[in-house]
mmCIF file as gemmi writes it, N, C-alpha and C atoms, coordinates in Angstrom:
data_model
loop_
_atom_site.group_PDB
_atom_site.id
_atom_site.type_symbol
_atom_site.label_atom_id
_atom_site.label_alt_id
_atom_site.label_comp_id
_atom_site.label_asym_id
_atom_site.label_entity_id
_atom_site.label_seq_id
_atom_site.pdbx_PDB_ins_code
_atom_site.Cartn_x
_atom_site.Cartn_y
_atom_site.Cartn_z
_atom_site.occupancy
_atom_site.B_iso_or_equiv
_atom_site.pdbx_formal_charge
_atom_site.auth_seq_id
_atom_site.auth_asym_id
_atom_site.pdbx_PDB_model_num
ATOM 1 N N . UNK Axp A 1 ? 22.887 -28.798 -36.736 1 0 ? 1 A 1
ATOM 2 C CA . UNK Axp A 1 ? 23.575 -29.986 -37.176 1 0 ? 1 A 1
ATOM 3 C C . UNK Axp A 1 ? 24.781 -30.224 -36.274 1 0 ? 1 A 1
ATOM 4 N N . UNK Axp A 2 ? 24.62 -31.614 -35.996 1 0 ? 2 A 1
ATOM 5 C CA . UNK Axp A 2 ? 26.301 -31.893 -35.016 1 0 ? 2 A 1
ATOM 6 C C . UNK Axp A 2 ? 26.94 -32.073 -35.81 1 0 ? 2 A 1
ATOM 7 N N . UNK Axp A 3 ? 28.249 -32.062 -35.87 1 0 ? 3 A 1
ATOM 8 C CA . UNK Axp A 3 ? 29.311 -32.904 -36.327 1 0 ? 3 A 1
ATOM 9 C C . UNK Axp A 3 ? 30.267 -32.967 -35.866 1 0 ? 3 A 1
ATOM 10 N N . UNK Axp A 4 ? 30.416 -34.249 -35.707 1 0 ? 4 A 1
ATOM 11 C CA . UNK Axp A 4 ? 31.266 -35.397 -35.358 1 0 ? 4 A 1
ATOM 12 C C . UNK Axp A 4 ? 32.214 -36.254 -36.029 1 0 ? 4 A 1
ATOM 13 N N . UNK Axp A 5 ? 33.472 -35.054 -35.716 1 0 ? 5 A 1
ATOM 14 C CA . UNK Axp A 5 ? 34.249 -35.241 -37.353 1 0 ? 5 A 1
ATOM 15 C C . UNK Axp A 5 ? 35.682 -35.697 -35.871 1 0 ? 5 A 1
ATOM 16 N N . UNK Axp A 6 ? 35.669 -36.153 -34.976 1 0 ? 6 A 1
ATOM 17 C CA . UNK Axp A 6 ? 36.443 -36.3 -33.881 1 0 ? 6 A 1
ATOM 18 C C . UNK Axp A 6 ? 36.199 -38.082 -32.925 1 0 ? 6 A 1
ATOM 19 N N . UNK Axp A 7 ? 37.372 -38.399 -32.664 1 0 ? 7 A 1
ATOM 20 C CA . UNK Axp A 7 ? 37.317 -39.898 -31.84 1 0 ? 7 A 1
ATOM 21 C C . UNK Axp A 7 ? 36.769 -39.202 -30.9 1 0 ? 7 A 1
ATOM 22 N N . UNK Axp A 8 ? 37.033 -38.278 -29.997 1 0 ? 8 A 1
ATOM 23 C CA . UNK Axp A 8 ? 36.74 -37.472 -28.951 1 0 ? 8 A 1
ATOM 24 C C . UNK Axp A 8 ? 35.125 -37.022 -28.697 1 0 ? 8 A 1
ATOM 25 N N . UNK Axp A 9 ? 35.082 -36.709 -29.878 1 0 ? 9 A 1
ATOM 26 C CA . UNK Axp A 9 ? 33.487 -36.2 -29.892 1 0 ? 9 A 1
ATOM 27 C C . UNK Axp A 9 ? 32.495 -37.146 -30.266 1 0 ? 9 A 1
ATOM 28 N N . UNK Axp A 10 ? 32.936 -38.533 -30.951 1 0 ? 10 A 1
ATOM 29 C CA . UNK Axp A 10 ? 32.219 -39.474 -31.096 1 0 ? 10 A 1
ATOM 30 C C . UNK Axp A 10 ? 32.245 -40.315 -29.561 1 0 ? 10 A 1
ATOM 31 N N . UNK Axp A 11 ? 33.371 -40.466 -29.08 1 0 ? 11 A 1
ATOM 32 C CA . UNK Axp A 11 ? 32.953 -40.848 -28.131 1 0 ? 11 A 1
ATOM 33 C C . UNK Axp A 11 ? 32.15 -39.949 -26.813 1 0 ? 11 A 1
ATOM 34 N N . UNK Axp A 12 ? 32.311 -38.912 -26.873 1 0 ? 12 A 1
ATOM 35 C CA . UNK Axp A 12 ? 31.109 -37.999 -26.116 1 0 ? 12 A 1
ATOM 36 C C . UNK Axp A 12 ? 29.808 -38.316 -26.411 1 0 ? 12 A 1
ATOM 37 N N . UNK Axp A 13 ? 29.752 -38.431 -27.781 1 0 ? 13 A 1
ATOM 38 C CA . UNK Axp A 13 ? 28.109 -38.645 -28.244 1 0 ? 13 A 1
ATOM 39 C C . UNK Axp A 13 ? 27.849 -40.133 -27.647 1 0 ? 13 A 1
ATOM 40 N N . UNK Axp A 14 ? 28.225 -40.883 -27.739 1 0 ? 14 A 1
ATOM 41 C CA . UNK Axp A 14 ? 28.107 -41.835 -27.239 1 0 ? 14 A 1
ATOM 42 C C . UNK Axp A 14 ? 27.912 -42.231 -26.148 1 0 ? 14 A 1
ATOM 43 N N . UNK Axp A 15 ? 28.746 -41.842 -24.961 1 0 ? 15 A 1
ATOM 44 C CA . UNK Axp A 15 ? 28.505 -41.784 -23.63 1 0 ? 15 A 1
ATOM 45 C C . UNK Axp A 15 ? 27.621 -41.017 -23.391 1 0 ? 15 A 1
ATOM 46 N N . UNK Axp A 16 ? 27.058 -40 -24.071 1 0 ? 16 A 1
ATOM 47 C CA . UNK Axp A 16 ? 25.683 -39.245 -23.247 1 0 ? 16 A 1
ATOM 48 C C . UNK Axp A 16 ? 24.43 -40.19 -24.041 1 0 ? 16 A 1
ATOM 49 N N . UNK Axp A 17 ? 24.416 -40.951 -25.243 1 0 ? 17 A 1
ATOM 50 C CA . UNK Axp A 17 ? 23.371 -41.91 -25.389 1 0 ? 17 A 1
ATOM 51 C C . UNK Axp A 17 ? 22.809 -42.659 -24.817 1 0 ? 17 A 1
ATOM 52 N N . UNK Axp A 18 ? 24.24 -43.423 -24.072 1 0 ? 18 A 1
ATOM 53 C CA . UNK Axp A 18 ? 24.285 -44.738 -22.87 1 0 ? 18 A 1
ATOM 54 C C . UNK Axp A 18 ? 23.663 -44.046 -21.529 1 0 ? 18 A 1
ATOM 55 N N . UNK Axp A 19 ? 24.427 -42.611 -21.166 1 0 ? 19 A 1
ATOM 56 C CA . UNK Axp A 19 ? 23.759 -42.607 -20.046 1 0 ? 19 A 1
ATOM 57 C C . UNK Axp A 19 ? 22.495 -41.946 -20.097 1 0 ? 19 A 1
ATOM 58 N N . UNK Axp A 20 ? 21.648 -41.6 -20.969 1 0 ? 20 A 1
ATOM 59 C CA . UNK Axp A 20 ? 19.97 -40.948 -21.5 1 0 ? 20 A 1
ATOM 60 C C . UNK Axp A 20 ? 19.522 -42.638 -21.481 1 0 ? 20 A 1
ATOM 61 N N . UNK Axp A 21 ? 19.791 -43.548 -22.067 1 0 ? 21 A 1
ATOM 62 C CA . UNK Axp A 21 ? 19.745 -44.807 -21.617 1 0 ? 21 A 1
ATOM 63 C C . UNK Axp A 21 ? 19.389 -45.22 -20.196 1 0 ? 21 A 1
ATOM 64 N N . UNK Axp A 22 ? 20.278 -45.411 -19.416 1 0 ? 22 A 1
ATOM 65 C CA . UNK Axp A 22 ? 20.223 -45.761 -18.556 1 0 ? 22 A 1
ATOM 66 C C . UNK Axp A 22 ? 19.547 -45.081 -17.64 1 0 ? 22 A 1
ATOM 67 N N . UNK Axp A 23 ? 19.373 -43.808 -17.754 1 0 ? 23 A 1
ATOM 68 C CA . UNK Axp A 23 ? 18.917 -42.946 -16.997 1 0 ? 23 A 1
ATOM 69 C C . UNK Axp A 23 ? 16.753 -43.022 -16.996 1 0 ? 23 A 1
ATOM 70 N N . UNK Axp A 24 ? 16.794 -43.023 -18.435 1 0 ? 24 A 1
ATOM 71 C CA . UNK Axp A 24 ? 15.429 -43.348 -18.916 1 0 ? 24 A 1
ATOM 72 C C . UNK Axp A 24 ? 14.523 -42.113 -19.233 1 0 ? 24 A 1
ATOM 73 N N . UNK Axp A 25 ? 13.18 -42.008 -19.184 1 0 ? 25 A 1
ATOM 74 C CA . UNK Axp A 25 ? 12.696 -40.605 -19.988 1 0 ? 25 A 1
ATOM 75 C C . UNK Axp A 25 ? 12.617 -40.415 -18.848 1 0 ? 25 A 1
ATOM 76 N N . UNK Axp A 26 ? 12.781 -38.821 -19.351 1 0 ? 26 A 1
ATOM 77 C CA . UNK Axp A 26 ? 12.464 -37.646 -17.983 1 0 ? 26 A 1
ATOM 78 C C . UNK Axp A 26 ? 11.102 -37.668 -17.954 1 0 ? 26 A 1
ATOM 79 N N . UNK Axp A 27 ? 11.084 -37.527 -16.615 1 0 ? 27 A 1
ATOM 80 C CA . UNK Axp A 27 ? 10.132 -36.884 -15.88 1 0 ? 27 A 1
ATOM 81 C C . UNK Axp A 27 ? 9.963 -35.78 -15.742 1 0 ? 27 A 1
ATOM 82 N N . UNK Axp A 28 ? 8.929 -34.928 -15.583 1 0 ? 28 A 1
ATOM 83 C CA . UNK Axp A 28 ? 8.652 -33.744 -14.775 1 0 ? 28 A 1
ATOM 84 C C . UNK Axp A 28 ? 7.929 -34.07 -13.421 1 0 ? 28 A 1
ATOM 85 N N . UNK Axp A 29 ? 8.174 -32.916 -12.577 1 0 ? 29 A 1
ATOM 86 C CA . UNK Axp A 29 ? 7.574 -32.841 -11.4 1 0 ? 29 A 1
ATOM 87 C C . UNK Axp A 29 ? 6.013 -31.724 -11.699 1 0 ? 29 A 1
ATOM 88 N N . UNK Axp A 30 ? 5.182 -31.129 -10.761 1 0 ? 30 A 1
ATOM 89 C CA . UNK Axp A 30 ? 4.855 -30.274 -10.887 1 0 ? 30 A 1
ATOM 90 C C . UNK Axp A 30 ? 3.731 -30.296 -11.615 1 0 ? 30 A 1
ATOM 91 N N . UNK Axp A 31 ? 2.662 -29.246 -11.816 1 0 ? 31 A 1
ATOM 92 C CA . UNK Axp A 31 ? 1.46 -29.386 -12.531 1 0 ? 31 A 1
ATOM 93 C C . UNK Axp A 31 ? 1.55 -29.827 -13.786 1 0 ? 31 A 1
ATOM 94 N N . UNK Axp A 32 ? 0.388 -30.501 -14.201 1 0 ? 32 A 1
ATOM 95 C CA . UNK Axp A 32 ? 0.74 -30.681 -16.082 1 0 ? 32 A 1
ATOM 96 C C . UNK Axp A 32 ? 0.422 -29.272 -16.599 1 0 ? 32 A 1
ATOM 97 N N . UNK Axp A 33 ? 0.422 -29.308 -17.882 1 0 ? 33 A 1
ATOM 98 C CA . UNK Axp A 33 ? 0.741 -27.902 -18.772 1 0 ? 33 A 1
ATOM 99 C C . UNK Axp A 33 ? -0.84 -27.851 -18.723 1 0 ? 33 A 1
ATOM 100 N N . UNK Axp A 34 ? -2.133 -28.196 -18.323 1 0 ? 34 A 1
ATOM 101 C CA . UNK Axp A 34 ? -3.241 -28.493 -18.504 1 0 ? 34 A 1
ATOM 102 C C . UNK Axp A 34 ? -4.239 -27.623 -17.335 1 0 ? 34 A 1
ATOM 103 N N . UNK Axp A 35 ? -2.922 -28.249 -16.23 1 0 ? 35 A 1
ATOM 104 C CA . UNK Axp A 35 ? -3.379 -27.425 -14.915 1 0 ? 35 A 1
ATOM 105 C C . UNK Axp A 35 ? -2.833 -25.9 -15.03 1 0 ? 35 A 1
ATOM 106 N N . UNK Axp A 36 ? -1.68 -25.728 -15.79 1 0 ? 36 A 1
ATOM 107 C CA . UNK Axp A 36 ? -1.51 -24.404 -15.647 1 0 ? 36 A 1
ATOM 108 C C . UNK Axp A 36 ? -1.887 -23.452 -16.083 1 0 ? 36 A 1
ATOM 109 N N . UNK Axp A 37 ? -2.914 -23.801 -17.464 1 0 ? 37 A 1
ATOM 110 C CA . UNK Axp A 37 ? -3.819 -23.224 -18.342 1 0 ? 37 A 1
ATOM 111 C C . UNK Axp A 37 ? -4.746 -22.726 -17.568 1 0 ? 37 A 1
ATOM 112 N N . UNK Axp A 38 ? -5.397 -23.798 -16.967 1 0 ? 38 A 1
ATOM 113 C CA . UNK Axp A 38 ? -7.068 -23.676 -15.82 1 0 ? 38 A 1
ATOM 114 C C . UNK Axp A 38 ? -6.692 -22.747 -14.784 1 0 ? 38 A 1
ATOM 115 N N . UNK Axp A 39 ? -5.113 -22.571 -14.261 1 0 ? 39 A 1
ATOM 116 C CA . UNK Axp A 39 ? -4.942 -21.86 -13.541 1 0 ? 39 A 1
ATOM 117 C C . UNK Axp A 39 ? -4.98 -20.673 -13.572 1 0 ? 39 A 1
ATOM 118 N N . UNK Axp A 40 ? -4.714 -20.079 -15.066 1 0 ? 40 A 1
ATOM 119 C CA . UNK Axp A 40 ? -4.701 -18.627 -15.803 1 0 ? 40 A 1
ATOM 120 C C . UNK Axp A 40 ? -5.63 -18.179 -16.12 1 0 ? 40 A 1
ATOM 121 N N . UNK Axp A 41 ? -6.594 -19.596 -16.454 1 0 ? 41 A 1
ATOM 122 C CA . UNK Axp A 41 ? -7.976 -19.461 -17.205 1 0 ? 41 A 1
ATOM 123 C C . UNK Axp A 41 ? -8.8 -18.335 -15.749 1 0 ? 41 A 1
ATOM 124 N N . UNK Axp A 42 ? -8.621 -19.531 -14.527 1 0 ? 42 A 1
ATOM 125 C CA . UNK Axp A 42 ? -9.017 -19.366 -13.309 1 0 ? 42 A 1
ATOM 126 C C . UNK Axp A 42 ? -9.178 -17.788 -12.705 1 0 ? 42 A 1
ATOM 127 N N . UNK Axp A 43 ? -7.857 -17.49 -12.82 1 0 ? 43 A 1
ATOM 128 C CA . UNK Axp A 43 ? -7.297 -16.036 -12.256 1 0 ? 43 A 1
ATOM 129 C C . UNK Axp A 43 ? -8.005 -15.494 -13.626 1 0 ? 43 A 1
ATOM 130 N N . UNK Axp A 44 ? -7.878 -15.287 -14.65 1 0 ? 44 A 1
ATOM 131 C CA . UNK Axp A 44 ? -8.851 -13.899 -15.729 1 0 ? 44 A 1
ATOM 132 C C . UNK Axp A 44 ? -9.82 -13.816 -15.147 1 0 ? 44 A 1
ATOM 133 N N . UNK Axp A 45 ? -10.836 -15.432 -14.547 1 0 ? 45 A 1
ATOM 134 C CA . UNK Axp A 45 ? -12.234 -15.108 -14.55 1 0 ? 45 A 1
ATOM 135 C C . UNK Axp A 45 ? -12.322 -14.331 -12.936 1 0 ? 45 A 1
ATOM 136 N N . UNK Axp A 46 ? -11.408 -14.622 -12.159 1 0 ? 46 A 1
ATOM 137 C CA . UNK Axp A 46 ? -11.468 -14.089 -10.629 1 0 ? 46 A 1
ATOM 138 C C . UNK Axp A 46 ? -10.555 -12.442 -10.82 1 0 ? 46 A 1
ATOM 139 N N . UNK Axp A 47 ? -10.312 -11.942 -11.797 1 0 ? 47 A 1
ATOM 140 C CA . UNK Axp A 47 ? -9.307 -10.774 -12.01 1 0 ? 47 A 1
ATOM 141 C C . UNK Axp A 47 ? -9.753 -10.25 -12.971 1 0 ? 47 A 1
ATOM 142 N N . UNK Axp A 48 ? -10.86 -9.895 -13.763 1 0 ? 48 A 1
ATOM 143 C CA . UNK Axp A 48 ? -11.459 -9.676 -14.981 1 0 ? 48 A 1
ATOM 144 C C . UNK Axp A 48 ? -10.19 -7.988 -15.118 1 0 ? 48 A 1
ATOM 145 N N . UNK Axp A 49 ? -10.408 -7.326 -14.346 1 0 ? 49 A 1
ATOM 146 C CA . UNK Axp A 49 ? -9.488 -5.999 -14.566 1 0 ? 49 A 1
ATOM 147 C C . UNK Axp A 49 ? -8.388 -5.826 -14.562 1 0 ? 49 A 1
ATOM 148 N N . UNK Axp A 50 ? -7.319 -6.962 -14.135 1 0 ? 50 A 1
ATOM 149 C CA . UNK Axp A 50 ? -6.049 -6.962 -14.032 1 0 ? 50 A 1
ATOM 150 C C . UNK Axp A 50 ? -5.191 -6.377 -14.771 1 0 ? 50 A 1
ATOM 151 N N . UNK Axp A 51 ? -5.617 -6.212 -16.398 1 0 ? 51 A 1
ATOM 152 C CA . UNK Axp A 51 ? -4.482 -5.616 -16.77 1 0 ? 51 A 1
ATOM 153 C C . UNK Axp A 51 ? -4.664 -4.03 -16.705 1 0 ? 51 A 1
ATOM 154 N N . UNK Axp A 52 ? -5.748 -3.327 -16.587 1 0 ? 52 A 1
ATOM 155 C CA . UNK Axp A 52 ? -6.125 -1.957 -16.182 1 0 ? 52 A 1
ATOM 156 C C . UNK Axp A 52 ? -5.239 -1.721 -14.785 1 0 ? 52 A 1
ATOM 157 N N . UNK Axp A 53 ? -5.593 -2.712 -13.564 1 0 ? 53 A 1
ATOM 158 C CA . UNK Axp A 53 ? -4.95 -2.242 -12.656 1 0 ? 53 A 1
ATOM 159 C C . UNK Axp A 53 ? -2.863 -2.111 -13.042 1 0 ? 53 A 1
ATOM 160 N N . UNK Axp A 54 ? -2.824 -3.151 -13.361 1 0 ? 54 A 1
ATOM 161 C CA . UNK Axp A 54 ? -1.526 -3.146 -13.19 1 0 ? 54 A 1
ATOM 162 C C . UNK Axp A 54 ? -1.036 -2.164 -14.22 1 0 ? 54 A 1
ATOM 163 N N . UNK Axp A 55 ? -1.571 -1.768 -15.397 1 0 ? 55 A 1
ATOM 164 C CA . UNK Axp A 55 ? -1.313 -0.088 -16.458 1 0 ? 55 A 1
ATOM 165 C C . UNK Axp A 55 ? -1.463 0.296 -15.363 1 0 ? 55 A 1
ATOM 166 N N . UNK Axp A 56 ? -2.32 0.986 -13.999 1 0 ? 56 A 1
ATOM 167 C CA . UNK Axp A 56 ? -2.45 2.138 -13.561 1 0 ? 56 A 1
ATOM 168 C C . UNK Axp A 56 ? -1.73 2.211 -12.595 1 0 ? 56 A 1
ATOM 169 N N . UNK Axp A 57 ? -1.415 0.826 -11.757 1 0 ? 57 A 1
ATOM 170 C CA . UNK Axp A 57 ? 0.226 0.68 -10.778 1 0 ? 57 A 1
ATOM 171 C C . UNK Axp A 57 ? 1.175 1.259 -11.931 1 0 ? 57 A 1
ATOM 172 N N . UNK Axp A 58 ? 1.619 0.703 -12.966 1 0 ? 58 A 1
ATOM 173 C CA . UNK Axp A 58 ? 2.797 1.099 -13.509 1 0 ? 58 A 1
ATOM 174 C C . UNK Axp A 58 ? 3.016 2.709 -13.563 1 0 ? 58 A 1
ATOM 175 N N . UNK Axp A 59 ? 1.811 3.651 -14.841 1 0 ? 59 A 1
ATOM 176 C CA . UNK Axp A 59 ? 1.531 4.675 -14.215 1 0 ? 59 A 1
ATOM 177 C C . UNK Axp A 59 ? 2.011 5.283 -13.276 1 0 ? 59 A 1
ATOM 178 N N . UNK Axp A 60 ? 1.382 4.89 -12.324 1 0 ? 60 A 1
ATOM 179 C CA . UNK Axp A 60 ? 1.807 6.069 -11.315 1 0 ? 60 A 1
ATOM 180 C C . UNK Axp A 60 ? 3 5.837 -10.366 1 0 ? 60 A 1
ATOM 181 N N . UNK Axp A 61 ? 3.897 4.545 -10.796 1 0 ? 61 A 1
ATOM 182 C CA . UNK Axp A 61 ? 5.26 4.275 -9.937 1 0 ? 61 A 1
ATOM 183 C C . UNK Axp A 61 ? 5.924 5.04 -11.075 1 0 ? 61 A 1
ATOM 184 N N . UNK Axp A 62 ? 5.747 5.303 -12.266 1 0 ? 62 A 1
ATOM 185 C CA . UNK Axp A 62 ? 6.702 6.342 -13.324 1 0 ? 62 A 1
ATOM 186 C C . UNK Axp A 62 ? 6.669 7.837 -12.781 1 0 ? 62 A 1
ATOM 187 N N . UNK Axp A 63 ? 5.284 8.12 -12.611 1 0 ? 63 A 1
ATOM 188 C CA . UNK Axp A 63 ? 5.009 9.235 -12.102 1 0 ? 63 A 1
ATOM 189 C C . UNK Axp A 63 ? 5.694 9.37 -10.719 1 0 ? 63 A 1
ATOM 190 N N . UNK Axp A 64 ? 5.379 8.541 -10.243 1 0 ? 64 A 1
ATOM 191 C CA . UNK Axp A 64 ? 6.722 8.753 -9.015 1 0 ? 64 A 1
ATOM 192 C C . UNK Axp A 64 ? 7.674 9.125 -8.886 1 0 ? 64 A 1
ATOM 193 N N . UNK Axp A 65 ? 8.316 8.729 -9.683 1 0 ? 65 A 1
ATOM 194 C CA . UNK Axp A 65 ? 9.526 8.453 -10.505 1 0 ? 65 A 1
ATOM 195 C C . UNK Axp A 65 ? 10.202 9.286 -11.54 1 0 ? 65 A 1
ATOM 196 N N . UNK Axp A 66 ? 9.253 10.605 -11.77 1 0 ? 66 A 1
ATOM 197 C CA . UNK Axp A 66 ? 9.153 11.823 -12.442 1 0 ? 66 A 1
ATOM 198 C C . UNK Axp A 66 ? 9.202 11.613 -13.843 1 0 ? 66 A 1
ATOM 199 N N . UNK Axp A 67 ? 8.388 10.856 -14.491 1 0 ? 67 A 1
ATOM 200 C CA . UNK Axp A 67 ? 8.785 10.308 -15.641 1 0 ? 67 A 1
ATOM 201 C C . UNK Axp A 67 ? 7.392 10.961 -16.285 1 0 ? 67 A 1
ATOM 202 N N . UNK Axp A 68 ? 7.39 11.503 -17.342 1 0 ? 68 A 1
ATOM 203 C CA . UNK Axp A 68 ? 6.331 12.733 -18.002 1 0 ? 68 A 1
ATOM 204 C C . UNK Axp A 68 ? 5.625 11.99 -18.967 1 0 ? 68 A 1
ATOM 205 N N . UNK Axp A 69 ? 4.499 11.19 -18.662 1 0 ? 69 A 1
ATOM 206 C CA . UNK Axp A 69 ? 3.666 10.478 -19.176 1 0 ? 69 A 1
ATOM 207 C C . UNK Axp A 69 ? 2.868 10.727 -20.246 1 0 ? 69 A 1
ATOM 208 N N . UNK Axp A 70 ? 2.659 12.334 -20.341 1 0 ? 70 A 1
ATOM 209 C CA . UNK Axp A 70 ? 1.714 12.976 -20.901 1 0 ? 70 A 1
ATOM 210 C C . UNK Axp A 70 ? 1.698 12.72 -22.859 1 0 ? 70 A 1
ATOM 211 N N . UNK Axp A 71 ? 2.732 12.9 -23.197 1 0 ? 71 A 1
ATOM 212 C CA . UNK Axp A 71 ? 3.334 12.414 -24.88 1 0 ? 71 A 1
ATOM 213 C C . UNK Axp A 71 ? 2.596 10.644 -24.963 1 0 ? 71 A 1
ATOM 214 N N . UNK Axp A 72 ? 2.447 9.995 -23.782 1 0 ? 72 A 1
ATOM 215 C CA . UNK Axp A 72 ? 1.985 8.325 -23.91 1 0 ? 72 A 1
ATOM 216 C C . UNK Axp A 72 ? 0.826 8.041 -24.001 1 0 ? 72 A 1
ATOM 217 N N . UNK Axp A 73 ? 0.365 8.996 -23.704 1 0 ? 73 A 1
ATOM 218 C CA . UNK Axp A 73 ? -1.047 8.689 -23.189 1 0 ? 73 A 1
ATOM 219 C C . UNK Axp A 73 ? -2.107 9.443 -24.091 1 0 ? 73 A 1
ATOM 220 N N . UNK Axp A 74 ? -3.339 8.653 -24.529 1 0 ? 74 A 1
ATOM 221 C CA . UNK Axp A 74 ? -4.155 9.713 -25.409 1 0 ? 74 A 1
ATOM 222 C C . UNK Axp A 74 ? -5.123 10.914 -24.596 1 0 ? 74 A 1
ATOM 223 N N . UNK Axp A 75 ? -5.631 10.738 -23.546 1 0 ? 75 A 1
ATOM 224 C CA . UNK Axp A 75 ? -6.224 11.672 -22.472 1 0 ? 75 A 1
ATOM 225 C C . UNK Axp A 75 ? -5.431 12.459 -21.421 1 0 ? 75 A 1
């Protein structure tokens, strides 16, 4: 909730009305939200294993990293 219990703040609200006004609806640039779906959709079907690989990158940069995995893991 605003409130606009101020000359100050009424006139703020006001001047950002006029200029959303004048300015007009935004735009976006950039893919629609439609393309970026197909794009994800895209990559699962070209990456079916991705999230295995990237568990087994993570894995073994811990292990690197001396971090004792063994308590995480069921095997």
């Amino acid at each position: 909730m605003m409130r606009i219990d101020t000359p100050e703040k009424a006139a703020a609200l006001n001047a950002a009305y006029h200029d959303a006004e004048e300015r007009g609806p935004l735009t976006f640039e950039g893919p629609t939200f439609d393309e970026l779906l197909e794009e994800g959709r895209q990559f699962l079907r070209d990456n079916p294993n991705w999230l295995n690989e990237a568990a087994a990158a993570a894995k073994e940069r811990l292990k690197e990293r001396g971090f004792d995995l063994s308590e995480l893991t069921e095997d």
